[in-house]
PAZAPA-4460 file (N, C-alpha, C; in steps of 0.05 Angstrom, whole numbers, plus 32768, in hexadecimal, padded with zeros to 4 digits):
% residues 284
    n_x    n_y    n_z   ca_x   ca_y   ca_z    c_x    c_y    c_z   seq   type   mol
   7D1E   77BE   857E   7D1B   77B6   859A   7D37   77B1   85A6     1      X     A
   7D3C   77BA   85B4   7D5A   77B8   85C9   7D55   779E   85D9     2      X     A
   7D71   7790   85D1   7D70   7776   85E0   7D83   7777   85EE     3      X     A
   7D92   778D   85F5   7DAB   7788   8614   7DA8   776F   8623     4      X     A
   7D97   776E   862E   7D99   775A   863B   7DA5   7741   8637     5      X     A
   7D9B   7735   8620   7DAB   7726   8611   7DD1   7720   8610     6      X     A
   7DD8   7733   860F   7DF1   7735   860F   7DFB   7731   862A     7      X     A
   7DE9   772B   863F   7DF1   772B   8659   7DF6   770C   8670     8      X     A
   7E04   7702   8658   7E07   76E8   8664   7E1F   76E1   867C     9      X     A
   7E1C   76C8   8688   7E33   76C1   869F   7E33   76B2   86AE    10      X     A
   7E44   76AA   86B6   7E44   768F   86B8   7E3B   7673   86C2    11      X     A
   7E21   767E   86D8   7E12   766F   86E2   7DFC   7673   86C8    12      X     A
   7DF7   768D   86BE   7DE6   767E   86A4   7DF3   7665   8690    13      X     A
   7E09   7669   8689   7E16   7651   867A   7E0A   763B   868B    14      X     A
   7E0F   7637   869A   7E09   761C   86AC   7DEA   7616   86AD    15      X     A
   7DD8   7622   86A6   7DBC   7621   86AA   7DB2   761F   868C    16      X     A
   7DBC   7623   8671   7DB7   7623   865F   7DB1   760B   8658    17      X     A
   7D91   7610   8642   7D86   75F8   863F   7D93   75E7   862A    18      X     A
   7DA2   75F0   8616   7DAC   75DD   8605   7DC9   75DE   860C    19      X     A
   7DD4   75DB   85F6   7DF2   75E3   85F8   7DFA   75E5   85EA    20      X     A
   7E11   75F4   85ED   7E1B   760A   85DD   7E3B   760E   85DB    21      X     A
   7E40   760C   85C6   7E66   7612   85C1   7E6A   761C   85B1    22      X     A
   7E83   761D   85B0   7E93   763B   859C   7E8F   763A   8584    23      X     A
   7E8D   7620   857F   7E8A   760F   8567   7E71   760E   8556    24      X     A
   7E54   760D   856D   7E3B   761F   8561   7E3A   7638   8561    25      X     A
   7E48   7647   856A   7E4E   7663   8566   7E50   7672   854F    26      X     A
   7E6A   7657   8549   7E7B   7665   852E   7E6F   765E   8514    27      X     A
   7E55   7649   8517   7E48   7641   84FF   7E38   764D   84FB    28      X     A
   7E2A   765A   8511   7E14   7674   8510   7E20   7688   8506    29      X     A
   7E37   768D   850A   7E4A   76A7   84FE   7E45   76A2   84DC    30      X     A
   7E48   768E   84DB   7E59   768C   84B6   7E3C   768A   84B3    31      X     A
   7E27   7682   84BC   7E08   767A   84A8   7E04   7696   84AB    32      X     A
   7DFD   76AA   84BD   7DF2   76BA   84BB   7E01   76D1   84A5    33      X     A
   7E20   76CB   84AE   7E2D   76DE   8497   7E25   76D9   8474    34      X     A
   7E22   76BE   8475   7E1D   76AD   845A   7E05   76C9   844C    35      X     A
   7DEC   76B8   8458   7DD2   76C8   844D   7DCC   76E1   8455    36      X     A
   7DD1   76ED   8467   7DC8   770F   8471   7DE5   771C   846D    37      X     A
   7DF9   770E   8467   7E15   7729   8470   7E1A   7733   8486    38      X     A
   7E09   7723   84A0   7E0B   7736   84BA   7E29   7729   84C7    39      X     A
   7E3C   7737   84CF   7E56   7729   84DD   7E4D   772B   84FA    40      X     A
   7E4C   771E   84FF   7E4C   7713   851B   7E61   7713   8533    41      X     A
   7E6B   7729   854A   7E84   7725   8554   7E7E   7711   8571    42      X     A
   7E9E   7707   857C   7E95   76F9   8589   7E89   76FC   85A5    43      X     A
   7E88   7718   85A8   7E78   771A   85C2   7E56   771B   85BA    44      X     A
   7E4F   770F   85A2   7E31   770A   85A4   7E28   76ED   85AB    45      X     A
   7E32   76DE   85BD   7E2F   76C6   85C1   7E18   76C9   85D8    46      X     A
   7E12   76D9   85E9   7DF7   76D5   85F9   7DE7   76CF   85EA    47      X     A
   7DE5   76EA   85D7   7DCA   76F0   85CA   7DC1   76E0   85AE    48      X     A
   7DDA   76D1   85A7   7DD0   76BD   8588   7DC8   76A7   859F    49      X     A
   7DC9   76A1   85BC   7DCA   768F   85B9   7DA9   768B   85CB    50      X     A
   7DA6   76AD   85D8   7D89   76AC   85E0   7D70   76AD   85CA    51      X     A
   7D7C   76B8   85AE   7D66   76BC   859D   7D68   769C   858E    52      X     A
   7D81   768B   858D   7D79   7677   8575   7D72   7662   8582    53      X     A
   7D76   765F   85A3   7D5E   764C   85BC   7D46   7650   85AF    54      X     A
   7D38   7669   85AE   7D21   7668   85A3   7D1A   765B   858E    55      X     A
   7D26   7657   857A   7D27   7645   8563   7D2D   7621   856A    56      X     A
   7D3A   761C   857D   7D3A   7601   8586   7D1B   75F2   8586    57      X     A
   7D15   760A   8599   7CF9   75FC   85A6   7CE1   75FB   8595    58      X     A
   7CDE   760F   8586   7CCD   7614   856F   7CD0   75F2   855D    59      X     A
   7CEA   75F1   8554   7CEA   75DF   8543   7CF3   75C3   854D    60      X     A
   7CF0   75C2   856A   7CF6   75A9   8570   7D0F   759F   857F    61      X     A
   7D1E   75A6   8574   7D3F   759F   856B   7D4C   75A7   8591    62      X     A
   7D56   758A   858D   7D6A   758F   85B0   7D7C   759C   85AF    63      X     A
   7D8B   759E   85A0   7DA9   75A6   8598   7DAD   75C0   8587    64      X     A
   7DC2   75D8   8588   7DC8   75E0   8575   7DD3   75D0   855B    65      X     A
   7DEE   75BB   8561   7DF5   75AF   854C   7DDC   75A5   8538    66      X     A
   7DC7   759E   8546   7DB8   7588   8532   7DA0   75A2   8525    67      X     A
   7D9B   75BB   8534   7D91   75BE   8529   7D96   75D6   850E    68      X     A
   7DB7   75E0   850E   7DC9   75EC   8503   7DC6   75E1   84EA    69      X     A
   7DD2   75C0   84F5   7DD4   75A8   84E4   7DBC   75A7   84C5    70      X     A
   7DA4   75A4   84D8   7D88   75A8   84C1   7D8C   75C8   84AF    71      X     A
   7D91   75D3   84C1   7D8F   75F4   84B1   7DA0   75EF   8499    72      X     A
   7DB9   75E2   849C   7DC9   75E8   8489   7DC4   75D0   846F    73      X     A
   7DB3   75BB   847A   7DA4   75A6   8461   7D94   75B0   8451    74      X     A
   7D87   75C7   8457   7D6E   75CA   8456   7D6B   75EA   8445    75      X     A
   7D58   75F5   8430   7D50   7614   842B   7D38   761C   842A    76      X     A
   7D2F   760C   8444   7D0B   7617   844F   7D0A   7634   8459    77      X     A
   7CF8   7631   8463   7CF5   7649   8470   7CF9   764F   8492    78      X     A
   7D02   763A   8498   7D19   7639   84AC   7D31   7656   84B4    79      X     A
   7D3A   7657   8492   7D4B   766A   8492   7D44   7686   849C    80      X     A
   7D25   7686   8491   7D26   76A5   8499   7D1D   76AB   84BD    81      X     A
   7D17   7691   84C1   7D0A   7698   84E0   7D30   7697   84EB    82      X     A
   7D3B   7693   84DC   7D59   768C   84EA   7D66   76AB   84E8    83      X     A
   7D5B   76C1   84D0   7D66   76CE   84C5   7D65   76E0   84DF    84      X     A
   7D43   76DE   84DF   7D25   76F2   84ED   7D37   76F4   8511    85      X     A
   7D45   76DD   8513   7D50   76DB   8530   7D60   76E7   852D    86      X     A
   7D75   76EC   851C   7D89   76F3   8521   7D92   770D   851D    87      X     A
   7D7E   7723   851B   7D7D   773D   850A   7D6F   7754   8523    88      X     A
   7D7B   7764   8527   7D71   7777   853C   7D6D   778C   8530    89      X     A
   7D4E   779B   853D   7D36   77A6   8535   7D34   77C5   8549    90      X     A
   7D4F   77CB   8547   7D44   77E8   8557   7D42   77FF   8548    91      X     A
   7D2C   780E   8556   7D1A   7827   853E   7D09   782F   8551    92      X     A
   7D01   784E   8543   7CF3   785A   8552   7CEC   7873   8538    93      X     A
   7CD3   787D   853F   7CC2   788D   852D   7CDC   78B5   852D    94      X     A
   7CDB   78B3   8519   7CF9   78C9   8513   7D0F   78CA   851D    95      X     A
   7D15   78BB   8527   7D33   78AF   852B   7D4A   78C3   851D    96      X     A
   7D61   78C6   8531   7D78   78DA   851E   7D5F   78EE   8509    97      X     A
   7D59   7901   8521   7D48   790E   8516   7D54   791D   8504    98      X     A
   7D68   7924   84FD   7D73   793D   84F1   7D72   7931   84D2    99      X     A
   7D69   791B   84CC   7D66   7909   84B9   7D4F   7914   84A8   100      X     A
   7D3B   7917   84BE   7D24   791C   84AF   7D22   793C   84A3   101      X     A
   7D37   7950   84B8   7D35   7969   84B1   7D40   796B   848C   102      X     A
   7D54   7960   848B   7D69   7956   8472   7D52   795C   845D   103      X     A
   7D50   7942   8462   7D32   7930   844B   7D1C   7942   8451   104      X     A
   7D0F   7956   8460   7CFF   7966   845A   7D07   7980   8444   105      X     A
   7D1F   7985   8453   7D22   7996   843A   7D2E   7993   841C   106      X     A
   7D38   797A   8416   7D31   796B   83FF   7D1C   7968   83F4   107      X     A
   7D10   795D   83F6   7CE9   7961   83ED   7CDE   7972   83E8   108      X     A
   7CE2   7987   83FB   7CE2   79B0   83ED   7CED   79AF   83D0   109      X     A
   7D0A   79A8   83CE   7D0D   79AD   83B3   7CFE   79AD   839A   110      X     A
   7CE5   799C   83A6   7CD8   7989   8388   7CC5   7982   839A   111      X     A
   7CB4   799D   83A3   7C92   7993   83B1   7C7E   7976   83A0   112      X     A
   7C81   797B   8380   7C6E   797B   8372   7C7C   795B   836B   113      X     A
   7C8F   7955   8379   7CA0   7938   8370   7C9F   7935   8351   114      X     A
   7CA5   7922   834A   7CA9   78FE   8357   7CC5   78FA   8373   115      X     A
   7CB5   78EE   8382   7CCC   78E0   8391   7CC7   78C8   8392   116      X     A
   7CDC   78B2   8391   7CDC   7899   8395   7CF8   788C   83A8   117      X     A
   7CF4   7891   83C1   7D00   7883   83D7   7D06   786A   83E1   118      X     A
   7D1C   785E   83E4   7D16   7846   83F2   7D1E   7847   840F   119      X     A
   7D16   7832   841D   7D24   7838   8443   7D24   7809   8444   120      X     A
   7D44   780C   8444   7D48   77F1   844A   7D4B   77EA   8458   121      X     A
   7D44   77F2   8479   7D3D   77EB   8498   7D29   77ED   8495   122      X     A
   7D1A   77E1   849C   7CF9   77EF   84A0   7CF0   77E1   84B4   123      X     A
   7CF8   77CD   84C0   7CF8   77C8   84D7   7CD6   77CD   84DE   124      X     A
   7CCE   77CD   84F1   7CAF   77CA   84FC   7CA5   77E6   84EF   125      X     A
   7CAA   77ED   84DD   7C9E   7803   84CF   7CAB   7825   84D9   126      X     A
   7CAC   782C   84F1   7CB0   7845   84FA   7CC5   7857   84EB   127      X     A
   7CD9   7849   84DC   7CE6   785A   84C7   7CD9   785F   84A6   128      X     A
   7CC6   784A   84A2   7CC0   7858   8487   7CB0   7868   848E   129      X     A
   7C95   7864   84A1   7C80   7880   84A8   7C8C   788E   84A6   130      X     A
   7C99   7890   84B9   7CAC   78B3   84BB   7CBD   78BB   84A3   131      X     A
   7CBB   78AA   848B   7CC5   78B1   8478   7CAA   78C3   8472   132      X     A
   7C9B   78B8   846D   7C80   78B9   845B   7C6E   78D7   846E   133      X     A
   7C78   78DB   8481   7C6D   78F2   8499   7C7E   7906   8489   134      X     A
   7C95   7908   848A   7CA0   791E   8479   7C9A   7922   8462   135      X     A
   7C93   790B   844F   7C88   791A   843A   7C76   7922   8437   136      X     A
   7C5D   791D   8443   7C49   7923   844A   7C3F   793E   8453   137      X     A
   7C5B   7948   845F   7C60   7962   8470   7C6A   7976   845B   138      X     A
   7C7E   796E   8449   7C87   797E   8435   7C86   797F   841F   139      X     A
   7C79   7967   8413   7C70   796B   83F6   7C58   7972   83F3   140      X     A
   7C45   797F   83D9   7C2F   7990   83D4   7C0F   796C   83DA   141      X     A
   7C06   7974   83D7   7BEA   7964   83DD   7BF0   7949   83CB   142      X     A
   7BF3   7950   83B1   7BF1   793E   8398   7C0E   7939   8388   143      X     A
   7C29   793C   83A4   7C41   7936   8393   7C41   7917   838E   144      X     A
   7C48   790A   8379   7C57   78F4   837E   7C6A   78E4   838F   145      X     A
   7C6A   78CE   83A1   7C6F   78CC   83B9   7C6C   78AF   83BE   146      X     A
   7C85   7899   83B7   7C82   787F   83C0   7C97   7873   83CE   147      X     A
   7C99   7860   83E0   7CB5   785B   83EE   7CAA   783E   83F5   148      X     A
   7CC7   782F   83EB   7CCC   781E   83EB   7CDA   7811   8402   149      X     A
   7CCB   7800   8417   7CD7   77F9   842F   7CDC   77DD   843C   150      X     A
   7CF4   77DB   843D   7CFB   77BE   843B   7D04   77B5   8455   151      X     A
   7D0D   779E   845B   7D22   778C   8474   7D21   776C   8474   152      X     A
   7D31   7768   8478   7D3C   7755   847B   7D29   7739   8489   153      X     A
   7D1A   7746   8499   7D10   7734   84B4   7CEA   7732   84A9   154      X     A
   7CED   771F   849F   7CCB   771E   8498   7CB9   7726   84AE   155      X     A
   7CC3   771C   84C8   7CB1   772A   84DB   7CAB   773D   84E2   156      X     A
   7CC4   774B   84E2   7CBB   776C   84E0   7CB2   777B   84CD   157      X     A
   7CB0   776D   84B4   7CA4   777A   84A0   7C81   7775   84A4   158      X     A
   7C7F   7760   84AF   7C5A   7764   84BB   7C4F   7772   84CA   159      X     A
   7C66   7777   84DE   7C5D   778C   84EE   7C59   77A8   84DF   160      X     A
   7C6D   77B2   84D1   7C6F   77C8   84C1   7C54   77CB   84AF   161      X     A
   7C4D   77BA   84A1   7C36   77BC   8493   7C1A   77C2   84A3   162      X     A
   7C19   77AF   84B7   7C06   77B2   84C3   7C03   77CE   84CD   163      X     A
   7C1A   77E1   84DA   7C10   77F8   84DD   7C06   7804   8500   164      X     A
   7C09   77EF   850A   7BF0   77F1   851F   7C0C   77FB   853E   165      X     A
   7C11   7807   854F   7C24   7809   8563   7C17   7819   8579   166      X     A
   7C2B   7811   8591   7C15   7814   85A2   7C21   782F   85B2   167      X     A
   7C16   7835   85C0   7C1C   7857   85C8   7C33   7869   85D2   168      X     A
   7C42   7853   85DE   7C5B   7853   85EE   7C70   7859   85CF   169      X     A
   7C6C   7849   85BF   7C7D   7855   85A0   7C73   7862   8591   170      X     A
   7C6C   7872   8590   7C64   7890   8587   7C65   78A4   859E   171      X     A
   7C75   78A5   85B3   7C74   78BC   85C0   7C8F   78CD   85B1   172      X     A
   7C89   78E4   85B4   7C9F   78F3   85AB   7C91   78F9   8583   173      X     A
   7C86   78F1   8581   7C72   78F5   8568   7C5E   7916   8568   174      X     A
   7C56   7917   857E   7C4E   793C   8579   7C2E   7930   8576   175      X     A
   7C1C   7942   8582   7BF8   7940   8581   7BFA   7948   8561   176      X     A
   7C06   7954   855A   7BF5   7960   853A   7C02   7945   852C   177      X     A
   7C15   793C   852A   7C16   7918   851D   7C04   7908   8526   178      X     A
   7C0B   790B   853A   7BFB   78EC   8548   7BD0   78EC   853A   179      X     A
   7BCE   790D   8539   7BB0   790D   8532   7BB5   7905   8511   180      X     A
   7BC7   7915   8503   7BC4   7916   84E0   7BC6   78FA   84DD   181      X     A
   7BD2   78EE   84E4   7BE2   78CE   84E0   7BE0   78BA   84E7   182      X     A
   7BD0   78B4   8501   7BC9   78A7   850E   7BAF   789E   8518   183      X     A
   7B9C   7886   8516   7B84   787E   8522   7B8B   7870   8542   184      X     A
   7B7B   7887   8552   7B79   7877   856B   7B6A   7861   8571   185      X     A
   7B6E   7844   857C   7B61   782E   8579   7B58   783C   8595   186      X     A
   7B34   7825   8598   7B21   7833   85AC   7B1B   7811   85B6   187      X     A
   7B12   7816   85CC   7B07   7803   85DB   7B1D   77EE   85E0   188      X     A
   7B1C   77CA   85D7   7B33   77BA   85D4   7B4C   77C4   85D0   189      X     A
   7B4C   77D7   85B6   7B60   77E3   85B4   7B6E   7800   85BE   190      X     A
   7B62   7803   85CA   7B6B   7817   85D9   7B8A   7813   85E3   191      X     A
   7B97   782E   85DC   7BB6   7827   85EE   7BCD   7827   85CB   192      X     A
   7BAC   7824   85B5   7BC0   781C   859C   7BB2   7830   858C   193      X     A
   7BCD   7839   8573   7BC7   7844   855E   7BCF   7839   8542   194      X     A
   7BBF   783B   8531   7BC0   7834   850E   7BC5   784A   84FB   195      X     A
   7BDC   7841   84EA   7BE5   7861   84E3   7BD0   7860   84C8   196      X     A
   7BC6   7878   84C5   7BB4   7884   84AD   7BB9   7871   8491   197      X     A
   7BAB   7873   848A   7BA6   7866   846A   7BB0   7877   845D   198      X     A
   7BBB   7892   8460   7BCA   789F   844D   7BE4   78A0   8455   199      X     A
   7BEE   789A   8468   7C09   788E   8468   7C1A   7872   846A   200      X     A
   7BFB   785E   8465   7C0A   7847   845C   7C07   784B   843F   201      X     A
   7BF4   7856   8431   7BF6   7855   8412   7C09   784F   8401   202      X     A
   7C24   785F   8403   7C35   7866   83FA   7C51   7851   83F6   203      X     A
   7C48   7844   840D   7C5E   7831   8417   7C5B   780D   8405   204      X     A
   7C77   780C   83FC   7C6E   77F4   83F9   7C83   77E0   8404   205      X     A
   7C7B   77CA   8415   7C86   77BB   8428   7C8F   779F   8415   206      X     A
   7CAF   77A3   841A   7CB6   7788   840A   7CD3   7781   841F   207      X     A
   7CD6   7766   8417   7CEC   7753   8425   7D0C   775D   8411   208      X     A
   7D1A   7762   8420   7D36   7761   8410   7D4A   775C   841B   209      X     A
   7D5E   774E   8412   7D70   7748   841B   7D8F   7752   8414   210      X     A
   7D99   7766   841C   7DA7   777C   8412   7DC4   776F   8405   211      X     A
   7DC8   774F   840F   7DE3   7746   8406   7DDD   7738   83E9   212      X     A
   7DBE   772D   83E9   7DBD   7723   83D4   7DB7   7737   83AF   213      X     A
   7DBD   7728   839E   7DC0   7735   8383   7D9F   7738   837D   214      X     A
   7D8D   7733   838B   7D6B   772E   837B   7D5D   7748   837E   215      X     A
   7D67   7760   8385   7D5C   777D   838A   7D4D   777B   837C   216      X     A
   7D29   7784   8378   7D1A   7784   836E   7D0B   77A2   8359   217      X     A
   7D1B   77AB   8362   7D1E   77CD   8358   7D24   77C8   833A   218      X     A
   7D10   77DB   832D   7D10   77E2   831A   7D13   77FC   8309   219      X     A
   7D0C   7811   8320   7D14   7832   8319   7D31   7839   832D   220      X     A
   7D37   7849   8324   7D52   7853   833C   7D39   786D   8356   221      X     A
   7D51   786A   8368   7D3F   7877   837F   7D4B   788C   8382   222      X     A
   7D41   78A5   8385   7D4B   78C0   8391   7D54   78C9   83A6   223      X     A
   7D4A   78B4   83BD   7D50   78B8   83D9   7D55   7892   83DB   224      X     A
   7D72   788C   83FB   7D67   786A   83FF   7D6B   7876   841C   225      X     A
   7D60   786C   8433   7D70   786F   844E   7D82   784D   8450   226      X     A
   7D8D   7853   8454   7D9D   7837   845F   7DAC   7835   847C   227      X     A
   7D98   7841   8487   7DA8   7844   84A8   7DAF   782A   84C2   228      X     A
   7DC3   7835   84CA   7DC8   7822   84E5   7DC9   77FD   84D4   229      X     A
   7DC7   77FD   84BA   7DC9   77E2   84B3   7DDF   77DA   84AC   230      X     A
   7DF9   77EC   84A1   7E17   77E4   8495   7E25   77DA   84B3   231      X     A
   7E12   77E1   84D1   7E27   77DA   84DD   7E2B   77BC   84E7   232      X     A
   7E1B   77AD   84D5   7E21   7793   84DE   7E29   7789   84C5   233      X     A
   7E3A   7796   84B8   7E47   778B   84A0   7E64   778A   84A4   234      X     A
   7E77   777A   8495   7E93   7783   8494   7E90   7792   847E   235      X     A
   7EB2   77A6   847D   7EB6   77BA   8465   7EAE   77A2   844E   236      X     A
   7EB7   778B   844A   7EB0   7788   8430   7E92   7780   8426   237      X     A
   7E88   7785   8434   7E6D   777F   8432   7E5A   779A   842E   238      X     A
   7E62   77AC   843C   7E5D   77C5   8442   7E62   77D2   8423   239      X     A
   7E7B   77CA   8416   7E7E   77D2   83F7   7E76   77CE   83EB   240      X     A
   7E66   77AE   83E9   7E5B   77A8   83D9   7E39   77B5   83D6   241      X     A
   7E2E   77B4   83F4   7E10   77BF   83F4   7E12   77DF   83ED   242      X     A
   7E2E   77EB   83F3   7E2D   780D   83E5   7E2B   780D   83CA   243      X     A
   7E3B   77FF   83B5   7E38   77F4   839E   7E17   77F3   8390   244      X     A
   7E12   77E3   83A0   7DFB   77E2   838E   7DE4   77F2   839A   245      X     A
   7DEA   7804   83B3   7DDB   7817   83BC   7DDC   782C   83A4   246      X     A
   7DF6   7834   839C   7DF8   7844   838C   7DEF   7843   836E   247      X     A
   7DEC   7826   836A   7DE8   7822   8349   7DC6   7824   834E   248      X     A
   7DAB   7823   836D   7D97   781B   8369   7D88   783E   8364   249      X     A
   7DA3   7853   836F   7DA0   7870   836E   7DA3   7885   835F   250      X     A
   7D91   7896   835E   7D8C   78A2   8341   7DB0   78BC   8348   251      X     A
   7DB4   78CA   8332   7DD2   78D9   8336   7DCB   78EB   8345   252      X     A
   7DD4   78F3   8361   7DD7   7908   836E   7DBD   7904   8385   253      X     A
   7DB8   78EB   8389   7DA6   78D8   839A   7DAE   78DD   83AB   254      X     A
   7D9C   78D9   83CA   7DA8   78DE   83DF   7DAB   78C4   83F4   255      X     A
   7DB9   78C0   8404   7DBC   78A4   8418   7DC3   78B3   8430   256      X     A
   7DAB   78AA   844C   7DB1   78AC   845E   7DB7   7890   846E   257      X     A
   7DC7   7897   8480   7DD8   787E   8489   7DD6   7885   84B1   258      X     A
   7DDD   7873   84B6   7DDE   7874   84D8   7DF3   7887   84E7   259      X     A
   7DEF   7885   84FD   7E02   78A0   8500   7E19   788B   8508   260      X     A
   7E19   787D   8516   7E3A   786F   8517   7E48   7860   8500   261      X     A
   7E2C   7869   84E4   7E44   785E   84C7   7E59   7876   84BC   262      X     A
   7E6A   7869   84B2   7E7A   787E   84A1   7E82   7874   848A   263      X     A
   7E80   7883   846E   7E80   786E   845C   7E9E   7883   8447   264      X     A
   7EA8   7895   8451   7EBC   789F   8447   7ED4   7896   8439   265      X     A
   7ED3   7877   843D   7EE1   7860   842B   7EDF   7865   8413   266      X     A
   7EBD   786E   8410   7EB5   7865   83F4   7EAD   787D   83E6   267      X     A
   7EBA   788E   83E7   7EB9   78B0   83D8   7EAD   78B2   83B4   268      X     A
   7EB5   7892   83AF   7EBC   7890   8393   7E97   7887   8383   269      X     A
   7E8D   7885   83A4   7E6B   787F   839F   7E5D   7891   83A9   270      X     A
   7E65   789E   83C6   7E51   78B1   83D1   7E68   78C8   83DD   271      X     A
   7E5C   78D8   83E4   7E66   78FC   83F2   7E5B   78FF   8401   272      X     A
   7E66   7904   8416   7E56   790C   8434   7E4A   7926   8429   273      X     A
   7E30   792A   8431   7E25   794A   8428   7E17   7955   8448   274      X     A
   7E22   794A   8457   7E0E   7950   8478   7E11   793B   8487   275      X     A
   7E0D   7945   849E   7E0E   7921   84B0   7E02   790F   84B1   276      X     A
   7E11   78F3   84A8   7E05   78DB   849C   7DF7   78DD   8484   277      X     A
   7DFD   78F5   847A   7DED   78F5   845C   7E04   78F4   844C   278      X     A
   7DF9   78E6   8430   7E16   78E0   841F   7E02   78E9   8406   279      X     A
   7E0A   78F8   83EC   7DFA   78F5   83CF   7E10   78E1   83C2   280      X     A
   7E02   78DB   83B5   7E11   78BD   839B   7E1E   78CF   838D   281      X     A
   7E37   78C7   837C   7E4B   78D9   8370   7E49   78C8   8352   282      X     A
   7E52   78D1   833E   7E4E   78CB   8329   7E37   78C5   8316   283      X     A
   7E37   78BF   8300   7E23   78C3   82E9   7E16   789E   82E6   284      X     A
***
């Protein structure tokens, strides 16, 4: 979801703002958020940390940023993740950087009859793993093997994702022959809404991850990961570290697609550009 707006503060809003606010809660939201998510924070995001973490005031009470910063940092409830859940932006759309999916379709050709085992570590309200799971669907044989692993950061968007359910305005640009194979039109109440097929949530399995931390839950290496549009709220050293162990979670000659304004040509010594925004893992 695009939050421009946000970013659009001035100076009669300063003056009308319900709590208050200084450089000083700024910079502590900087270092907490960098702490647990890795996200760097620059300083022209001061509208928008400061319209999404108001919402967290009121929720939990708290008059103040200091005091309620103050508790966050006493504290390892679950506070954190609604702190995380604020602070993490959710934009996506069903085949996105389409030329992505052309890639990864003809990958899957290689090996109709699979195994494939994918992961997609945005997954955000779901619309990137479907469309993972639409292409394979499209290019592997009836009975290939076919599982993908789909993660994020933001517990909330991972309920939406599971649940499946979106309403009509996000799926346009989807095509009648998807929207029928893939999709249940809701009737009556629901009308206006669709539920994607029971054979394209099958496949998927929805879990929480946190890309800075060491607890990756993976136990096979993956053949395909997408990791898009997410390195760009990292610094380079952070960015090395999550390529690192992108590469150790990928089977040899694995593929990573990445966002189109990443470039990861730093790191030659882990991946090879093989196409745009596509990199294969290098070594044994």
């Amino acid at each position: 979801m695009a939050r421009a707006s946000e970013e659009q503060g001035s100076a009669a809003a300063v003056q009308e703002r319900e709590f208050a606010w200084s450089g000083a809660d700024f910079s502590r939201v900087q270092k907490l958020i960098y702490q647990r998510a890795g996200i760097s924070l620059h300083d022209g995001k001061h509208a928008m940390v400061y319209s999404r973490l108001s919402r967290r005031l009121r929720e939990t009470g708290y008059t103040s940023f200091q005091d309620y910063l103050g508790w966050l940092e006493g504290s390892d409830g679950p506070e954190w993740q609604e702190f995380i859940n604020a602070l993490t932006t959710n934009l996506t759309a069903f085949f996105r950087e389409h030329h992505h999916f052309e890639v990864f379709a003809d990958l899957l050709r290689t090996r109709p009859a699979g195994p494939w085992s994918v992961w997609c570590n945005a997954a955000s309200t779901g619309e990137e793993p479907y469309s993972i799971v639409m292409t394979a669907l499209e290019s592997l044989n009836t009975s290939a093997a076919f599982k993908l692993a789909a993660s994020d950061i933001d517990s909330r968007v991972l309920e939406t994702a599971a649940r499946g359910i979106y309403r009509g305005d996000n799926l346009k640009g989807l095509g009648q022959d998807r929207l029928k194979r893939f999709f249940l039109r809701g009737k009556g109440a629901n009308a206006g809404l669709a539920r994607v097929r029971p054979e394209l949530r099958k496949p998927i399995d929805f879990l929480q991850v946190n890309l800075i931390r060491d607890d990756w839950p993976f136990r096979e290496p993956f053949d395909v990961v997408f990791c898009r549009n997410v390195m760009i709220y990292f610094d380079a050293p952070t960015q090395r570290r999550v390529l690192e162990r992108i590469h150790k979670v990928l089977k040899p000659g694995g593929m990573l697609f990445v966002g189109h304004a990443e470039n990861f040509t730093d790191s030659r010594d882990l991946f090879v550009l093989r196409g745009k925004t596509v990199y294969e893992r290098v070594g044994s």
